[in-house]
BAROVO-152075 format. One record per atom (N, C-alpha, C): residue number from 1; atom name; x, y, z. Coordinates in nm, 2 decimals, padded with zeros to 4 digits. Example, Ala and Ser with C-alpha at 12.3 -4.5 7.8 and 13.67 -1.06 7.14 Angstrom:
<recs>
<rec nr="1" atom="N" east="01.32" north="-00.57" up="00.78"/>
<rec nr="1" atom="CA" east="01.23" north="-00.45" up="00.78"/>
<rec nr="1" atom="C" east="01.32" north="-00.33" up="00.78"/>
<rec nr="2" atom="N" east="01.28" north="-00.22" up="00.71"/>
<rec nr="2" atom="CA" east="01.37" north="-00.11" up="00.71"/>
<rec nr="2" atom="C" east="01.29" north="00.00" up="00.79"/>
</recs>
This chain:
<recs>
<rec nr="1" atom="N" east="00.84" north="03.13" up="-01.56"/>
<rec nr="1" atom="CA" east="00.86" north="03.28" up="-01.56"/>
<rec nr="1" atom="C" east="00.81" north="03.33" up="-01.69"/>
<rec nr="2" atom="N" east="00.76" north="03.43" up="-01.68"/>
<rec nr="2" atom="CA" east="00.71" north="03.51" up="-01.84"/>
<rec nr="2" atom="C" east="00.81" north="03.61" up="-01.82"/>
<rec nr="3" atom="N" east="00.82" north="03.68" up="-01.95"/>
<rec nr="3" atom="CA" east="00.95" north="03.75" up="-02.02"/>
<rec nr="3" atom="C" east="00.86" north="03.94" up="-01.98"/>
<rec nr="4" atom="N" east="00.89" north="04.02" up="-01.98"/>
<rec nr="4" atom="CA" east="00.79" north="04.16" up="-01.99"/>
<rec nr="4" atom="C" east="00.90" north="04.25" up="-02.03"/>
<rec nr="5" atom="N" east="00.89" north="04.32" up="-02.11"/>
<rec nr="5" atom="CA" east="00.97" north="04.41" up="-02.17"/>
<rec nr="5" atom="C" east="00.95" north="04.55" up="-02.10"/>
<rec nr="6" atom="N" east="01.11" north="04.65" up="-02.01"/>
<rec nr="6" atom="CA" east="01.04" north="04.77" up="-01.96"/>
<rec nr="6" atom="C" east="01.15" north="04.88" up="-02.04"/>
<rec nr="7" atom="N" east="01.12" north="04.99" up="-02.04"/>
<rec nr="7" atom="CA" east="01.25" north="05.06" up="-02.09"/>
<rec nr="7" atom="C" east="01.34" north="05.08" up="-02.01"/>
<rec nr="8" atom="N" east="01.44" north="05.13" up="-02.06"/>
<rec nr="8" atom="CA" east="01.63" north="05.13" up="-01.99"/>
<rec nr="8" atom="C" east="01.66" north="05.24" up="-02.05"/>
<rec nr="9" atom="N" east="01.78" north="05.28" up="-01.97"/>
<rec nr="9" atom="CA" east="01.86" north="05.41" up="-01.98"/>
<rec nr="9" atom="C" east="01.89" north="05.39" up="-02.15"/>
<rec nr="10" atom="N" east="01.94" north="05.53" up="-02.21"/>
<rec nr="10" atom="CA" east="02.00" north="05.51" up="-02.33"/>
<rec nr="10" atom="C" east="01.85" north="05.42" up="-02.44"/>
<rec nr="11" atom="N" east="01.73" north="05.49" up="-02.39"/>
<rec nr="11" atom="CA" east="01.65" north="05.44" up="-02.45"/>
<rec nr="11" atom="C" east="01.64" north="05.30" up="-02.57"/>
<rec nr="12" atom="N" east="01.70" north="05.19" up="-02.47"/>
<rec nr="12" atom="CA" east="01.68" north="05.06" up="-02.46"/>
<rec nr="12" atom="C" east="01.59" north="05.01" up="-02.41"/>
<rec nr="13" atom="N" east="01.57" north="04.85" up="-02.41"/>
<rec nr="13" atom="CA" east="01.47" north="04.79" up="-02.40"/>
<rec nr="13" atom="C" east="01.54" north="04.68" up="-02.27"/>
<rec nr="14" atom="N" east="01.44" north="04.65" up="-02.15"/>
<rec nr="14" atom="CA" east="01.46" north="04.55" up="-02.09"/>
<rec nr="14" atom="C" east="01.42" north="04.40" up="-02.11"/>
<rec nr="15" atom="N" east="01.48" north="04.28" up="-02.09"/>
<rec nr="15" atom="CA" east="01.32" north="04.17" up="-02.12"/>
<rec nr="15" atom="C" east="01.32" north="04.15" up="-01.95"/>
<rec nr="16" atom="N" east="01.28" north="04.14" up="-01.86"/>
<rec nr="16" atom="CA" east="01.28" north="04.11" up="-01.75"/>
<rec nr="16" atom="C" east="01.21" north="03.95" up="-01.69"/>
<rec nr="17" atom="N" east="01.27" north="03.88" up="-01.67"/>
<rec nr="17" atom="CA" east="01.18" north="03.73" up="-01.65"/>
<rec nr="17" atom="C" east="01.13" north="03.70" up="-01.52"/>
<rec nr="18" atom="N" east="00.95" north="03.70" up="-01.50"/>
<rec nr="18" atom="CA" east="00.92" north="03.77" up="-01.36"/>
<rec nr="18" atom="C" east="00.81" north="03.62" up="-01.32"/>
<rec nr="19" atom="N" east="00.82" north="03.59" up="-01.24"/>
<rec nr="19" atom="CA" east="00.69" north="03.52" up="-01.20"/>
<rec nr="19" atom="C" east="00.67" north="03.49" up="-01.10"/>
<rec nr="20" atom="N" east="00.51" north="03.58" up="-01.12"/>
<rec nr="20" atom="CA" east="00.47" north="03.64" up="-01.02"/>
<rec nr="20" atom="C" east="00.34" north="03.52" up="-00.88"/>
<rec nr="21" atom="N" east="00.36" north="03.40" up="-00.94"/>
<rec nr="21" atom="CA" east="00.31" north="03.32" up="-00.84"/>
<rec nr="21" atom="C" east="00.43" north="03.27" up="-00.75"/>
<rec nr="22" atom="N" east="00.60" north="03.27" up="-00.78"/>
<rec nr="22" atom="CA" east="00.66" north="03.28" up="-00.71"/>
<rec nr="22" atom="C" east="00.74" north="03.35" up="-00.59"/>
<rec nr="23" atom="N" east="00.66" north="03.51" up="-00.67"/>
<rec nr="23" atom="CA" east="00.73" north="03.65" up="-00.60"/>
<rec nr="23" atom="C" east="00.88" north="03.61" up="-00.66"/>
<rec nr="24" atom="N" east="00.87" north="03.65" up="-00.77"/>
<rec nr="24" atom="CA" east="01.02" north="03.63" up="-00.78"/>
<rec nr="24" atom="C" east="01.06" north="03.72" up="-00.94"/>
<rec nr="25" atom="N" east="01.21" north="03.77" up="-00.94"/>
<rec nr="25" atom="CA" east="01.21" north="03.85" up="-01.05"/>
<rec nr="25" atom="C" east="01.38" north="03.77" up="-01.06"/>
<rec nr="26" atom="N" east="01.40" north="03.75" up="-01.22"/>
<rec nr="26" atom="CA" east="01.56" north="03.76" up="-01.26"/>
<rec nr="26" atom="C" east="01.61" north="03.82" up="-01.33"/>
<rec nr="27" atom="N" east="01.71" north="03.88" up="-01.26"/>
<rec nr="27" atom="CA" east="01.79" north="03.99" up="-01.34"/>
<rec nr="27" atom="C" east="01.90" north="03.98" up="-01.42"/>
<rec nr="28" atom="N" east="01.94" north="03.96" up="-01.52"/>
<rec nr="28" atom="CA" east="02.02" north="03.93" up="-01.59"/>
<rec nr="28" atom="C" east="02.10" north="04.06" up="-01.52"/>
<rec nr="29" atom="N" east="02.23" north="04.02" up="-01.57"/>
<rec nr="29" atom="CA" east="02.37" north="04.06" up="-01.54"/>
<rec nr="29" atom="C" east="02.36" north="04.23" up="-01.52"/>
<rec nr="30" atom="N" east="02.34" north="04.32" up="-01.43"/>
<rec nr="30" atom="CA" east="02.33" north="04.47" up="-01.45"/>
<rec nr="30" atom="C" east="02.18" north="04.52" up="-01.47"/>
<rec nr="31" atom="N" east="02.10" north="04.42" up="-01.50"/>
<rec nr="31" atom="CA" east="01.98" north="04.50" up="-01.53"/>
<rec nr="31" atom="C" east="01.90" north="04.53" up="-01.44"/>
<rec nr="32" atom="N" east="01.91" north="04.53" up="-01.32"/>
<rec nr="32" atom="CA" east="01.81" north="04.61" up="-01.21"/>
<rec nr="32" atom="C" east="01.89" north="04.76" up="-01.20"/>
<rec nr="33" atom="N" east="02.01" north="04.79" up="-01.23"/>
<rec nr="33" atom="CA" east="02.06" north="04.90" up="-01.25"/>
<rec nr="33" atom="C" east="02.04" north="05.00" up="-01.40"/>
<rec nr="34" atom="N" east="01.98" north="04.94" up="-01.45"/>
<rec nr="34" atom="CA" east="02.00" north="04.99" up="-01.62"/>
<rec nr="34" atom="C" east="01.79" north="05.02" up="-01.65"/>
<rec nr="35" atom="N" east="01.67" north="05.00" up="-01.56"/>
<rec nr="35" atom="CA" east="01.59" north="05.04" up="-01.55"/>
<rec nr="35" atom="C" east="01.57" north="05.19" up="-01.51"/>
<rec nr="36" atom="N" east="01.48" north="05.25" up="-01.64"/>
<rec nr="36" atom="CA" east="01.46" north="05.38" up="-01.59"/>
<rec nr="36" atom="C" east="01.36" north="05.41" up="-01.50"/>
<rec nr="37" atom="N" east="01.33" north="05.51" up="-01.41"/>
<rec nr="37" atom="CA" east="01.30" north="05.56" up="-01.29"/>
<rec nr="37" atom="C" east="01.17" north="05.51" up="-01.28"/>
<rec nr="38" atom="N" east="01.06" north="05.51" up="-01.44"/>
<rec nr="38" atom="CA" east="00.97" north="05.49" up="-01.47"/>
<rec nr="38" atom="C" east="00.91" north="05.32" up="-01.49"/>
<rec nr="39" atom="N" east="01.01" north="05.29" up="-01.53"/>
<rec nr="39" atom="CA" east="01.02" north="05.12" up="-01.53"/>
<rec nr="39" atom="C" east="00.97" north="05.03" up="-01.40"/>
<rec nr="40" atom="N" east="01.08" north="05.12" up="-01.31"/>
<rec nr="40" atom="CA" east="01.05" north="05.13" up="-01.18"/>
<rec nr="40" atom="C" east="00.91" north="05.06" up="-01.10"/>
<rec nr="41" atom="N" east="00.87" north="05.21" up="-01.12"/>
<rec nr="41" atom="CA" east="00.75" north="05.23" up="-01.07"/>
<rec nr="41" atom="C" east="00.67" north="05.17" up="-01.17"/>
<rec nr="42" atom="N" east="00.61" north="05.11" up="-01.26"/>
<rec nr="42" atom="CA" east="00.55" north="05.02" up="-01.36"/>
<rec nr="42" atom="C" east="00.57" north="04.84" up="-01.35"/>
<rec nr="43" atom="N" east="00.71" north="04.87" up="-01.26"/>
<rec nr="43" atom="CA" east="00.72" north="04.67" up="-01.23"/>
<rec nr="43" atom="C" east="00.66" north="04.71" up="-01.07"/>
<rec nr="44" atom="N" east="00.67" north="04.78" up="-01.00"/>
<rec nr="44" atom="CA" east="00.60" north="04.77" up="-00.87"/>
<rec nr="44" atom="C" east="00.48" north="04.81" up="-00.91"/>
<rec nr="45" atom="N" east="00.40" north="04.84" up="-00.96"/>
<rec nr="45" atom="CA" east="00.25" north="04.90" up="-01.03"/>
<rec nr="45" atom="C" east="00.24" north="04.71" up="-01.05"/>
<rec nr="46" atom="N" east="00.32" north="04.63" up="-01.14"/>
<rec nr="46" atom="CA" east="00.28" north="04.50" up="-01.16"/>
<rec nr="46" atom="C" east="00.25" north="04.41" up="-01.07"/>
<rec nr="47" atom="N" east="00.39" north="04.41" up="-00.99"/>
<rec nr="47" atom="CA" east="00.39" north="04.34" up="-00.84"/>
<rec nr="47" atom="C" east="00.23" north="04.36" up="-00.76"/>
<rec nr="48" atom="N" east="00.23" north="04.50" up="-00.76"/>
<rec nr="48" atom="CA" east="00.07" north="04.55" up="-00.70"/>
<rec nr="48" atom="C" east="-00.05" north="04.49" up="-00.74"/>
<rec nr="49" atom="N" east="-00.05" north="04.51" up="-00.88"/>
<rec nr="49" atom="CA" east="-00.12" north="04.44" up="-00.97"/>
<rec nr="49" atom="C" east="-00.20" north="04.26" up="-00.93"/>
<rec nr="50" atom="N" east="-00.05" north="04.21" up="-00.90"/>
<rec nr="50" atom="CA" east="-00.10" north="04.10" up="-00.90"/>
<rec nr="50" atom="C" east="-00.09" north="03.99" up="-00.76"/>
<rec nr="51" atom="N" east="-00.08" north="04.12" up="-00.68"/>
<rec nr="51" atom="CA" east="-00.07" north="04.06" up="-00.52"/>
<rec nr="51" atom="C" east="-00.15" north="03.96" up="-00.48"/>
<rec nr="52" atom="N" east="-00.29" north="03.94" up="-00.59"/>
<rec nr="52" atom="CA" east="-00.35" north="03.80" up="-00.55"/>
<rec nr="52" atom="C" east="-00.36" north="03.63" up="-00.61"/>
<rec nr="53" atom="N" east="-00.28" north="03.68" up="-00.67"/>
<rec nr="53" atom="CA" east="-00.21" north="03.55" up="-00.73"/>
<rec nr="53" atom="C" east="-00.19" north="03.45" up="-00.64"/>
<rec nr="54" atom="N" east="-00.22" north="03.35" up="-00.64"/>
<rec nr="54" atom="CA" east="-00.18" north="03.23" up="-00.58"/>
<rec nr="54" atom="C" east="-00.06" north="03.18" up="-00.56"/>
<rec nr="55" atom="N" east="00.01" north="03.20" up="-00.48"/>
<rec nr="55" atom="CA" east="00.15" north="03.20" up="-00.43"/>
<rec nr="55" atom="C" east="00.20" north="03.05" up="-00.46"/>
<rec nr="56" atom="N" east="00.29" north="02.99" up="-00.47"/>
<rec nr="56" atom="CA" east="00.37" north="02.91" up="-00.47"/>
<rec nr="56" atom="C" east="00.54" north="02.94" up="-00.41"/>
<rec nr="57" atom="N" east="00.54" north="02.78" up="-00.33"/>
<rec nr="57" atom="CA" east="00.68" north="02.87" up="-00.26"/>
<rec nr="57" atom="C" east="00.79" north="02.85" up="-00.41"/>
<rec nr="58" atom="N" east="00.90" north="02.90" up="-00.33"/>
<rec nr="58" atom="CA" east="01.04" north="02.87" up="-00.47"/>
<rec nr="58" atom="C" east="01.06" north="02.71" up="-00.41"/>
<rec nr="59" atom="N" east="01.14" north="02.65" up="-00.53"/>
<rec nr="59" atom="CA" east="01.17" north="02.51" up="-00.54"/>
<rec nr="59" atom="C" east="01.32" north="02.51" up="-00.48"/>
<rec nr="60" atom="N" east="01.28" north="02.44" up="-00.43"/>
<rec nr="60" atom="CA" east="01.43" north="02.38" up="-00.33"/>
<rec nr="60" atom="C" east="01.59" north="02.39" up="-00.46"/>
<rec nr="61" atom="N" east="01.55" north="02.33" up="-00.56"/>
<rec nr="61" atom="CA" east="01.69" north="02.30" up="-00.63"/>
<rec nr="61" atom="C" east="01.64" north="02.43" up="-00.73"/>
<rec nr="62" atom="N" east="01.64" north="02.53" up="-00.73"/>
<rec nr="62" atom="CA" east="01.69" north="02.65" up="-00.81"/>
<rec nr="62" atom="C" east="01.81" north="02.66" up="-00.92"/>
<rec nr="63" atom="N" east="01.73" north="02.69" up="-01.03"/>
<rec nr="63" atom="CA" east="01.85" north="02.72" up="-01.15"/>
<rec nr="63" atom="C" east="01.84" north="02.79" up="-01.23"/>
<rec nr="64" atom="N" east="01.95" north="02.87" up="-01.26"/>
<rec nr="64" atom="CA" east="02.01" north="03.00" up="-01.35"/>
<rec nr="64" atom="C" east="01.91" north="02.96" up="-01.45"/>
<rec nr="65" atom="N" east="01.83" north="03.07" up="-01.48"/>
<rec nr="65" atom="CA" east="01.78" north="03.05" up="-01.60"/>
<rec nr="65" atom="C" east="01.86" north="03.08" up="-01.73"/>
<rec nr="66" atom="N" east="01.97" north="03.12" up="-01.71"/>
<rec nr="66" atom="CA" east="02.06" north="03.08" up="-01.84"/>
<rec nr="66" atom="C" east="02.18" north="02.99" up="-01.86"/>
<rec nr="67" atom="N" east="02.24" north="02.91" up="-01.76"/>
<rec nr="67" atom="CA" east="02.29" north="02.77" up="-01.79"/>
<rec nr="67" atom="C" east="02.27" north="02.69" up="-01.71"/>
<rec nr="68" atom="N" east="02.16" north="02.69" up="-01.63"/>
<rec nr="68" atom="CA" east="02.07" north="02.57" up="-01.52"/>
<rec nr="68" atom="C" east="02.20" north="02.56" up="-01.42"/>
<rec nr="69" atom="N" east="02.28" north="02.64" up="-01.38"/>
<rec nr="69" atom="CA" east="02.36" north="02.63" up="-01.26"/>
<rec nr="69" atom="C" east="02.28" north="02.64" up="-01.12"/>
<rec nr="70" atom="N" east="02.30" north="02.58" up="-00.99"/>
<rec nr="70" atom="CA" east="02.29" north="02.66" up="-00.89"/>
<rec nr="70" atom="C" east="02.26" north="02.80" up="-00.85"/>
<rec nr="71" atom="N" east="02.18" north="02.87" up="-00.85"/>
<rec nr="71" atom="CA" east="02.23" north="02.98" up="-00.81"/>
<rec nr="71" atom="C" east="02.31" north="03.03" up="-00.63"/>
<rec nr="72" atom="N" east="02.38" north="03.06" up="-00.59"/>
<rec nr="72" atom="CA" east="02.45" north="03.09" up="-00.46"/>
<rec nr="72" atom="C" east="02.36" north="03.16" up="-00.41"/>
<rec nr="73" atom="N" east="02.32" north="03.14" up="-00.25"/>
<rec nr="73" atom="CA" east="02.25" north="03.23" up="-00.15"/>
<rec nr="73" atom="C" east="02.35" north="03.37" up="-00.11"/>
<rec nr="74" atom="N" east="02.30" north="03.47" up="-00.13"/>
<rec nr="74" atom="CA" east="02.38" north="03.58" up="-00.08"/>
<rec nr="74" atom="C" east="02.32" north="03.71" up="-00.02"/>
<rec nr="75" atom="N" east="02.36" north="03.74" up="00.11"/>
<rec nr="75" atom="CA" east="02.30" north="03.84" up="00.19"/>
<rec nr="75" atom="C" east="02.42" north="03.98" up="00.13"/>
<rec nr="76" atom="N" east="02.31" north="04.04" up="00.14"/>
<rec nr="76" atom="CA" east="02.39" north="04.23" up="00.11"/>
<rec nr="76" atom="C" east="02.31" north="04.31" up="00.18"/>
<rec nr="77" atom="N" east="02.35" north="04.43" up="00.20"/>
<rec nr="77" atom="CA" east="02.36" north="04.56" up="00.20"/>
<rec nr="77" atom="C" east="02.31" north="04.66" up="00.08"/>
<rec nr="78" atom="N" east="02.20" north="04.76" up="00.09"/>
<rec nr="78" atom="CA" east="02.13" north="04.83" up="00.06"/>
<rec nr="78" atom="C" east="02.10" north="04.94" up="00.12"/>
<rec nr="79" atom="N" east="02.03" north="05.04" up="00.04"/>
<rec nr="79" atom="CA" east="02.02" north="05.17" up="00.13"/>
<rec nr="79" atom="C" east="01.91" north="05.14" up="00.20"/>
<rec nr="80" atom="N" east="01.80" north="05.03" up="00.14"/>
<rec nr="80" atom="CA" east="01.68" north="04.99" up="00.29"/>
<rec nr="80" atom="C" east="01.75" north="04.92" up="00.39"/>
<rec nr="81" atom="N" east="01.88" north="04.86" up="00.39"/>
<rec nr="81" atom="CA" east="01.87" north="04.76" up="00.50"/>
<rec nr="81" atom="C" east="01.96" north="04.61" up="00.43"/>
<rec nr="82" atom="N" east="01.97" north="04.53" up="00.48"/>
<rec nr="82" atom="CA" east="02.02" north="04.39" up="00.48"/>
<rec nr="82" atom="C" east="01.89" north="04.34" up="00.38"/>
<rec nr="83" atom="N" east="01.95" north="04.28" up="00.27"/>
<rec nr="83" atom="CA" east="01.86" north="04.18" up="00.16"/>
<rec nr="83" atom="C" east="01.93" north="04.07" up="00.14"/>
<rec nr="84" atom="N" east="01.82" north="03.97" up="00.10"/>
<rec nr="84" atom="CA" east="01.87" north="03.85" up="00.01"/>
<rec nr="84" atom="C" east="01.87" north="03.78" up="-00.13"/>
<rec nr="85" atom="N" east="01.93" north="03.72" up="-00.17"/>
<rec nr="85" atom="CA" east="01.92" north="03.70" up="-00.31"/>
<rec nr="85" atom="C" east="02.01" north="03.56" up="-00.40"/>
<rec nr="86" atom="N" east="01.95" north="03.52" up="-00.50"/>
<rec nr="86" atom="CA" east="02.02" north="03.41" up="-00.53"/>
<rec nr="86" atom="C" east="02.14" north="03.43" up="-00.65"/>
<rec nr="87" atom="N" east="02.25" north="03.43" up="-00.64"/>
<rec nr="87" atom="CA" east="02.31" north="03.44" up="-00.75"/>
<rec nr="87" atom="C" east="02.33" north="03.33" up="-00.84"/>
<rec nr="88" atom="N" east="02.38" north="03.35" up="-01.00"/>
<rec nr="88" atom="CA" east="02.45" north="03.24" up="-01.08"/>
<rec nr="88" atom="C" east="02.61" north="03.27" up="-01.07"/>
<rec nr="89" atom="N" east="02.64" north="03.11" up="-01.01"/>
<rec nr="89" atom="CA" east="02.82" north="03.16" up="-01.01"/>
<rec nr="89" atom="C" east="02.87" north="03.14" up="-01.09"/>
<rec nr="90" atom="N" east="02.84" north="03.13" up="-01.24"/>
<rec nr="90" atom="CA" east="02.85" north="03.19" up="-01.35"/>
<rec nr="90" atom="C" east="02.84" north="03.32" up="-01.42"/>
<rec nr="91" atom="N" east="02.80" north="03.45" up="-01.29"/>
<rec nr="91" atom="CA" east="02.80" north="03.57" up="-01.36"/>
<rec nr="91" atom="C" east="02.67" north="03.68" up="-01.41"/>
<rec nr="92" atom="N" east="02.59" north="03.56" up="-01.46"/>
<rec nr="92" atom="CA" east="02.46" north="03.52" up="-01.57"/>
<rec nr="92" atom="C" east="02.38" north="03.64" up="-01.51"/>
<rec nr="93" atom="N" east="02.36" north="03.67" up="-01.37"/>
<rec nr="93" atom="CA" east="02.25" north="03.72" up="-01.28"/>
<rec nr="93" atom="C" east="02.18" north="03.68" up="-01.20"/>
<rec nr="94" atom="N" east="02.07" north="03.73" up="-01.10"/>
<rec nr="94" atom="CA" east="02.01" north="03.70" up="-01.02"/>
<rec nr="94" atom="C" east="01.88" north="03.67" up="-00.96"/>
<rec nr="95" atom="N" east="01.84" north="03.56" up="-00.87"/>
<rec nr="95" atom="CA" east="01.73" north="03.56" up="-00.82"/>
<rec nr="95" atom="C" east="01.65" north="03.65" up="-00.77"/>
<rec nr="96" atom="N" east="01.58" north="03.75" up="-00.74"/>
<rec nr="96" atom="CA" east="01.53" north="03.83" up="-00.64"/>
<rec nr="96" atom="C" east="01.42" north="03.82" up="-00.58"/>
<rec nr="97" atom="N" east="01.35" north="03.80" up="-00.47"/>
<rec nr="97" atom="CA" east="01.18" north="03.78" up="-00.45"/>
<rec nr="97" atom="C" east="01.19" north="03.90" up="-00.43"/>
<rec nr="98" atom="N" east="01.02" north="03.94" up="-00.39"/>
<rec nr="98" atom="CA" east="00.96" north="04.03" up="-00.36"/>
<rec nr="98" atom="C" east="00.86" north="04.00" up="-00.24"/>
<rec nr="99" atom="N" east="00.75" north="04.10" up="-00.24"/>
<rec nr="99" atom="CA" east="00.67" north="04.02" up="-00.15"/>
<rec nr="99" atom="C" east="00.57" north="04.09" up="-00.15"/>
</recs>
């Protein structure tokens, strides 16, 4: 995963850890909520960006990139619909693909 820095509410900084041959973004604890509107649209401008990337699937044994836990599979609820996503049951944050 590479690290990309986008801005946040309260004119803060994000580091967001993205990698994009996996389709995959991790969010540390609150931070897909704490991107501003423009950030937004600048990490999907990236995703766009690099939709030819040579895909790799995700690795069967997945780990928290901040204390190598498991992350938990968990389905939710959104205003698009039913998503999925990996958590750390430590708190830490989350897996997310894209696609």
């Amino acid at each position: 995963m590479a690290s990309e820095a986008f801005a946040s509410h309260l004119n803060g900084r994000l580091d967001l850890d993205i990698c994009f041959p996996c389709n995959a973004i991790w969010f540390d604890y609150m931070e897909s909520t704490q991107l501003k509107p423009a950030s937004v649209i600048r990490l999907f401008r990236m995703i766009h960006e690099h939709r030819d990337v040579v895909r790799h699937p995700l690795a069967d044994q997945l780990r928290c990139v901040r204390c190598t836990s498991m992350p938990t599979p968990v389905q939710d609820i959104g205003r698009g619909g039913r998503f999925s996503y990996r958590r750390c049951p430590n708190g830490h944050g989350r897996l997310t693909t894209f696609f």
